[in-house]
C-alpha positions as CSV (number, residue, x, y, z in Angstrom):
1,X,-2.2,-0.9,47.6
2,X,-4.7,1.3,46.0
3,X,-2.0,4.0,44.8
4,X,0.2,1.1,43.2
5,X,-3.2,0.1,41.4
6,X,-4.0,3.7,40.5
7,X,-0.2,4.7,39.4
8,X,-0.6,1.6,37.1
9,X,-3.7,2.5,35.5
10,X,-2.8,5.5,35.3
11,X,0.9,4.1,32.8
12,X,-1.3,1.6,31.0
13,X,-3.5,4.6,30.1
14,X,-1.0,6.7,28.8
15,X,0.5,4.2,26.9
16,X,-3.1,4.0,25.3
17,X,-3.0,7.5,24.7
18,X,0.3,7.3,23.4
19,X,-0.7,4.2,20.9
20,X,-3.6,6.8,19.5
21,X,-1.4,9.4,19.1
22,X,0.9,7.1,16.7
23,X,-1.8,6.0,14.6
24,X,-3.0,9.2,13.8
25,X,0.6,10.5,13.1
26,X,0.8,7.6,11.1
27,X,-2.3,8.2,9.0
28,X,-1.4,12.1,8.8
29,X,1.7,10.9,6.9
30,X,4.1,12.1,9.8
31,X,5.8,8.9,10.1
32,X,8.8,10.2,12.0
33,X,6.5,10.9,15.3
34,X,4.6,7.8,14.7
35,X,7.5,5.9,14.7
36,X,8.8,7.8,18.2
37,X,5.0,7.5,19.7
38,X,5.1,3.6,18.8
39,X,8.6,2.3,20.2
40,X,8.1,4.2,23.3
41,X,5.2,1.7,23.8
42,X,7.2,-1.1,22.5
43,X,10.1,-0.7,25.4
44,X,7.1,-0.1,28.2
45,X,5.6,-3.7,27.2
46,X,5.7,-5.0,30.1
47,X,2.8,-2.0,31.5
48,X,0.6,-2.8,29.0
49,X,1.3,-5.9,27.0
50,X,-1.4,-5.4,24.5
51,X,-0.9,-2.2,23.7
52,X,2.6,-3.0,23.2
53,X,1.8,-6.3,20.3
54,X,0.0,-3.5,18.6
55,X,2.5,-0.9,18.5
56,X,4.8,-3.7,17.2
57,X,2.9,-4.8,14.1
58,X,2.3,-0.9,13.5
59,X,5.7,-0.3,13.6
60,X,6.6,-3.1,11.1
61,X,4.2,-1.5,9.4
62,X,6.0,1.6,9.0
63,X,9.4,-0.2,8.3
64,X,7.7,-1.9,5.8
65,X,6.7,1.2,3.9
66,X,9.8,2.0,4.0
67,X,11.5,-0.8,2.6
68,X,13.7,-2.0,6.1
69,X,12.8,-5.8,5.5
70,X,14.3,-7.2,8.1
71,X,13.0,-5.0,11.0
72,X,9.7,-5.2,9.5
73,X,9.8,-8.9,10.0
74,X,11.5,-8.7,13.0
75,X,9.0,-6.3,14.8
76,X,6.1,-8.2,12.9
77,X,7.3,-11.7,14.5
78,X,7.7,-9.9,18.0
79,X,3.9,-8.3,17.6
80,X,2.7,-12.2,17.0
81,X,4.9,-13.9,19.9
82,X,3.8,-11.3,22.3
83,X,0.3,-11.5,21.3
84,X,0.0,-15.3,21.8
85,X,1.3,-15.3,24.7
86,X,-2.0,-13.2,26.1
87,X,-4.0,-14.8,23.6
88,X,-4.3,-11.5,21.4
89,X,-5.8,-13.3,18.3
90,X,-6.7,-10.1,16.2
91,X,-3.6,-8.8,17.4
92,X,-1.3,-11.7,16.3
93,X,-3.6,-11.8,12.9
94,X,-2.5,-8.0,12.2
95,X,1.1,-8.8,13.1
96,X,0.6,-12.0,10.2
97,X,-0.9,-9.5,7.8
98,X,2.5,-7.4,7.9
99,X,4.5,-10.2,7.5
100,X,2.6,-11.4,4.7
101,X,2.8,-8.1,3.3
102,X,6.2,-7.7,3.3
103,X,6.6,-11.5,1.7
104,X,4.2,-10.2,-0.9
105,X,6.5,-6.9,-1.8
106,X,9.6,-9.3,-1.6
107,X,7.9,-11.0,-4.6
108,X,6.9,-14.4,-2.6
109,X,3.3,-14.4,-3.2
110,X,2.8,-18.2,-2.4
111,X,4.4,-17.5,1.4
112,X,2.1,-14.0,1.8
113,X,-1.2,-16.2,0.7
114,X,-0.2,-18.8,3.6
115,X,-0.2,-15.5,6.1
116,X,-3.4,-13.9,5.3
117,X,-5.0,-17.3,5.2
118,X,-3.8,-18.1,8.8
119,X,-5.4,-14.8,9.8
120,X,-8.7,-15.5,8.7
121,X,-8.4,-19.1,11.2
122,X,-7.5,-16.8,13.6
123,X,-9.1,-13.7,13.4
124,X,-12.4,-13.2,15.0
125,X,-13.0,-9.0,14.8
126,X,-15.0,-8.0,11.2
127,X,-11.9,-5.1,10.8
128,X,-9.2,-7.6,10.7
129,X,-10.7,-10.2,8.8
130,X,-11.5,-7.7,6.2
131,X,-8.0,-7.1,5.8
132,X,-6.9,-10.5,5.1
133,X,-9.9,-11.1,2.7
134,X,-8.8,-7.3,0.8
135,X,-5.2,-8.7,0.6
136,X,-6.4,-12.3,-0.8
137,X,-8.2,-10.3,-3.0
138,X,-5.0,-8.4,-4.3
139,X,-3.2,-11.8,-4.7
140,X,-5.4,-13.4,-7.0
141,X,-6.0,-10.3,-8.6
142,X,-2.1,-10.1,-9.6
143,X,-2.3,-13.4,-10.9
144,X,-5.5,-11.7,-12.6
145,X,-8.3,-14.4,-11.8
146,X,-10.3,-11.3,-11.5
147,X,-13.8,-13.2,-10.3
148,X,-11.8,-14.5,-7.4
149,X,-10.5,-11.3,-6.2
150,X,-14.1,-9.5,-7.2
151,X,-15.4,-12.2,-4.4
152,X,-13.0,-11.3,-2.5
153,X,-13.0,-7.9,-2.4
154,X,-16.8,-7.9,-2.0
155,X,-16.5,-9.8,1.3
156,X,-13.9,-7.8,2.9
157,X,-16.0,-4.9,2.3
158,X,-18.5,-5.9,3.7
159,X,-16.5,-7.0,6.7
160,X,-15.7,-3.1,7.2
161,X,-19.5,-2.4,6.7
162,X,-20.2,-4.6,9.8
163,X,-17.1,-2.7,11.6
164,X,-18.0,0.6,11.1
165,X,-14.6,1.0,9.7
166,X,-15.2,4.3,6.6
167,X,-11.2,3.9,6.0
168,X,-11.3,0.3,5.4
169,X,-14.4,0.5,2.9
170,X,-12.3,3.4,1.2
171,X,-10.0,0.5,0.5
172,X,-12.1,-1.8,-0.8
173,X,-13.5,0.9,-3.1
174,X,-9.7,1.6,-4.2
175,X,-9.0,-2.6,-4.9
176,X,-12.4,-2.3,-6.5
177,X,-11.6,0.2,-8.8
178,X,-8.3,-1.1,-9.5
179,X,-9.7,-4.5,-10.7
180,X,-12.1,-2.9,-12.6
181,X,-9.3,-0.8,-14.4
182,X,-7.4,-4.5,-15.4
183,X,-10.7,-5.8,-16.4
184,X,-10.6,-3.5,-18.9
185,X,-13.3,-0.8,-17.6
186,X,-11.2,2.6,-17.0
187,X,-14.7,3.9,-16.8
188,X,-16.0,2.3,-14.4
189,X,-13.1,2.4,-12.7
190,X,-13.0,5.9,-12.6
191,X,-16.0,6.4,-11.1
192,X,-15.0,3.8,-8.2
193,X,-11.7,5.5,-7.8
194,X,-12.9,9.3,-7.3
195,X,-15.2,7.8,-5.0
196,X,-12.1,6.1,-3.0
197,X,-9.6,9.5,-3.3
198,X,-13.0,11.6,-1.6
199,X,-13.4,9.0,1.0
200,X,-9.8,8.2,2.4
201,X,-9.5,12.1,2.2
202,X,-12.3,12.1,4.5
203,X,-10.9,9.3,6.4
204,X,-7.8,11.5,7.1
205,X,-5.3,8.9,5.7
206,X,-3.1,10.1,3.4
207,X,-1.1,7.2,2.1
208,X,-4.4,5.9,0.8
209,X,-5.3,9.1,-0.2
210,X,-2.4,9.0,-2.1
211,X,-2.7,5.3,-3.6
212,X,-6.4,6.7,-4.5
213,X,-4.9,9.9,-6.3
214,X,-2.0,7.1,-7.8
215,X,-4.7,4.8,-9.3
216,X,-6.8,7.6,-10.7
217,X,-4.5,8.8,-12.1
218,X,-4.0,5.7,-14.1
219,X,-7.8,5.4,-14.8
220,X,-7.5,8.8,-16.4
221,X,-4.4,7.9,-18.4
222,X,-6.4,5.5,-19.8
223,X,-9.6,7.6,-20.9
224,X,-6.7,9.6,-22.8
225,X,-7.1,12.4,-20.3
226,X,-3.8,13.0,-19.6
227,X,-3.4,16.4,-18.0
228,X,-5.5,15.3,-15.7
229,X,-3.9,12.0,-15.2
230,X,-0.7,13.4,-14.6
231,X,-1.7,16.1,-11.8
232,X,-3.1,13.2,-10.0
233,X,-0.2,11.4,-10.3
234,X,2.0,14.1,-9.1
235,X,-0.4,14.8,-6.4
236,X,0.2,11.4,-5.1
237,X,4.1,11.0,-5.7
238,X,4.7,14.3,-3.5
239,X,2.5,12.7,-1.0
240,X,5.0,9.5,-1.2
241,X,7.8,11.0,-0.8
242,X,7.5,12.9,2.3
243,X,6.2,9.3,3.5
244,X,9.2,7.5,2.3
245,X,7.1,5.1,0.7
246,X,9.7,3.7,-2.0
247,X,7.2,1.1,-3.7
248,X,4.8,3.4,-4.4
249,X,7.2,6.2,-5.3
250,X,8.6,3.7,-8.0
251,X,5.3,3.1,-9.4
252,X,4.3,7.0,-9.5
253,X,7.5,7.7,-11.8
254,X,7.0,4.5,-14.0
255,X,3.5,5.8,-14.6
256,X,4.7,9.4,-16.0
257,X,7.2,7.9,-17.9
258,X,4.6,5.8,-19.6
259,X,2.5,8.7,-20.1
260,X,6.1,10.4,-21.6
261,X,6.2,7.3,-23.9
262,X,2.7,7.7,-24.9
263,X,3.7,11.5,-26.0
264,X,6.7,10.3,-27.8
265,X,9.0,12.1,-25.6
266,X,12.1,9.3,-24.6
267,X,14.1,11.6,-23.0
268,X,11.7,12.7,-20.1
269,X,10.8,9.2,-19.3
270,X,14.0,8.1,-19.6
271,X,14.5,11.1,-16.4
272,X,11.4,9.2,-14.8
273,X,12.8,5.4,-15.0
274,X,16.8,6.4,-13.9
275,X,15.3,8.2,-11.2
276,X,13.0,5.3,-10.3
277,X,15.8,2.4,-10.8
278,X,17.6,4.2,-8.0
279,X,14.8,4.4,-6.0
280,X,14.1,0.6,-6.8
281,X,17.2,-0.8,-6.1
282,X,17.8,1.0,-3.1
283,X,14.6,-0.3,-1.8
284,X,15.3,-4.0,-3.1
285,X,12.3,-4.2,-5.1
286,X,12.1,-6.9,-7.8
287,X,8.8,-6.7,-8.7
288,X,9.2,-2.8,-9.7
289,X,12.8,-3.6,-11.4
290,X,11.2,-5.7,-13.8
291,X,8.3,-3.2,-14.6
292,X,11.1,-0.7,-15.1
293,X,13.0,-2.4,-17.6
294,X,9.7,-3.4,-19.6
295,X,9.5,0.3,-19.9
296,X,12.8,1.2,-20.5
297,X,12.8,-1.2,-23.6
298,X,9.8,0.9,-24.7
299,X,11.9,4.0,-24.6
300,X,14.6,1.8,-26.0
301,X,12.2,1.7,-29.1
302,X,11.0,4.8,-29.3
303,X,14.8,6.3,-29.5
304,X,15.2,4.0,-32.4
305,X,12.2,4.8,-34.3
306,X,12.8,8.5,-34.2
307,X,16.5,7.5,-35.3
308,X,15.0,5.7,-38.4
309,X,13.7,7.7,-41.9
310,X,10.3,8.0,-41.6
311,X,8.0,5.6,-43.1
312,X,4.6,7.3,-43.3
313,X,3.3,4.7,-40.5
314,X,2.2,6.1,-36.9
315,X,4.0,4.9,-33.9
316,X,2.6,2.3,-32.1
317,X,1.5,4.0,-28.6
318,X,1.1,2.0,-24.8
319,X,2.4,1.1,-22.0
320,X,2.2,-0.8,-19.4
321,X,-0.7,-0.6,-16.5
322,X,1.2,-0.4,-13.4
């Protein structure tokens, strides 16, 4: 009797140890092994339920990322049955917030708010309720009622503060700068940013690293600087890529194209945007499609103003913040 209990610590502890090992595979953008690390855990459920639910919503999260829908929602629904059925709240919460995500990416923000609101009646660890008050705060920040998501975004920090949790506080500091950047406050939001890019570097996650380099960059392109801007931006793209991160791929290309704009030169961000509708539509997504063609009808009028006789007036320059 006492082996059987030993030999079965002993598998629930590896699993454990297995779990870990996905995460920080995950976080050191080697998403292949993480994937390997978390569906071994996923078909030894029955061993260690809990470590299992987890290992499902993380691996939703990763098929997420990379734009597989339907197994994200699919893992993400299995991560919440299994952990209700052993009364896993934070765990089923987590499993909500990918779903929500996903919803959210798929362009239905209405059916993502629903999500991360259930988690917060759920929820009872400071970590996962700060991600459902972070992704509020991106929601209502789309829809740019930018005291909301400031409230918001506040809160969920603070949540991390109370868990001890340096990467999710990087996070907030990225949203943070972010809304500050819409609010009109490149500035400001520089600051905030560099500040996010030094600690998720520190954090050792470097998809957030990247997002951090992404927004930056953006920040920068703003303040006019746009060497700078665009070495950030490249940075981060190269980061994406070997992730397989489509979303944030697109919105690295539509970013130096609108920089490309900016310079008057059509027919390198016109290399940017084909390049991102492909990566777009492969990826189904909408939200980016639509950004694309707003800028390809600025390139659209940029070709036609360098067609036309000059008139002595100064092209118009912008673009828009993505």
């Amino acid at each position: 009797m006492r082996t059987m209990s030993t030999a079965l610590n002993r598998a629930t502890d590896d699993l454990v140890a297995l779990l870990e090992d996905g995460v920080r595979y995950d976080r050191s953008g080697v998403s292949a092994r993480a994937r390997a690390c978390f569906v071994e855990v996923t078909e030894r459920w029955r061993e260690n339920p809990a470590a299992a639910a987890e290992a499902w919503w993380r691996l939703a999260n990763l098929q997420r990322l990379q734009s597989q829908w339907d197994d994200a929602l699919q893992s993400a629904h299995t991560s919440a049955t299994l952990a209700r059925e052993h009364a896993l709240h934070d765990v089923e919460a987590d499993a909500l917030n990918i779903e929500a995500l996903v919803w959210s990416t798929r362009g239905d923000e209405a059916r993502a708010q629903v999500l991360f609101e259930r988690m917060l009646d759920i929820a009872t660890a400071p970590g996962t309720r700060a991600k459902a008050l972070q992704n509020l705060g991106g929601l209502v920040a789309e829809r740019r009622e930018f005291e909301a998501a400031e409230k918001f975004f506040s809160a969920s920090r603070a949540e991390y503060r109370v868990a001890n949790d340096a990467r999710g506080e990087a996070c907030s500091l990225l949203n943070i700068g972010r809304l500050q950047m819409e609010r009109g406050d490149p500035a400001l939001a520089r600051e905030t940013l560099e500040m996010a890019v030094r600690d998720s570097r520190v954090a050792g996650d470097l998809e957030m690293h990247a997002a951090a380099l992404l927004n930056l960059g953006m920040a920068l392109g703003e303040l006019g600087l746009i060497a700078e801007a665009e070495e950030r931006i490249t940075t981060a793209y190269g980061q994406f890529t070997i992730a397989d991160i489509a979303q944030q791929r697109v919105r690295c290309l539509i970013q130096l194209a609108t920089f490309a704009i900016r310079r008057g030169e059509a027919p390198a961000a016109q290399v940017c945007l084909d390049h991102a509708r492909k990566v777009a539509t492969r990826s189904e997504l909408p939200r980016e499609l639509r950004l694309i063609e707003e800028q390809a009808e600025a390139v659209r009028a940029l070709e036609a103003s360098a067609r036309r006789p000059s008139d002595g007036l100064g092209l118009s320059r912008g673009g828009d913040r993505t």
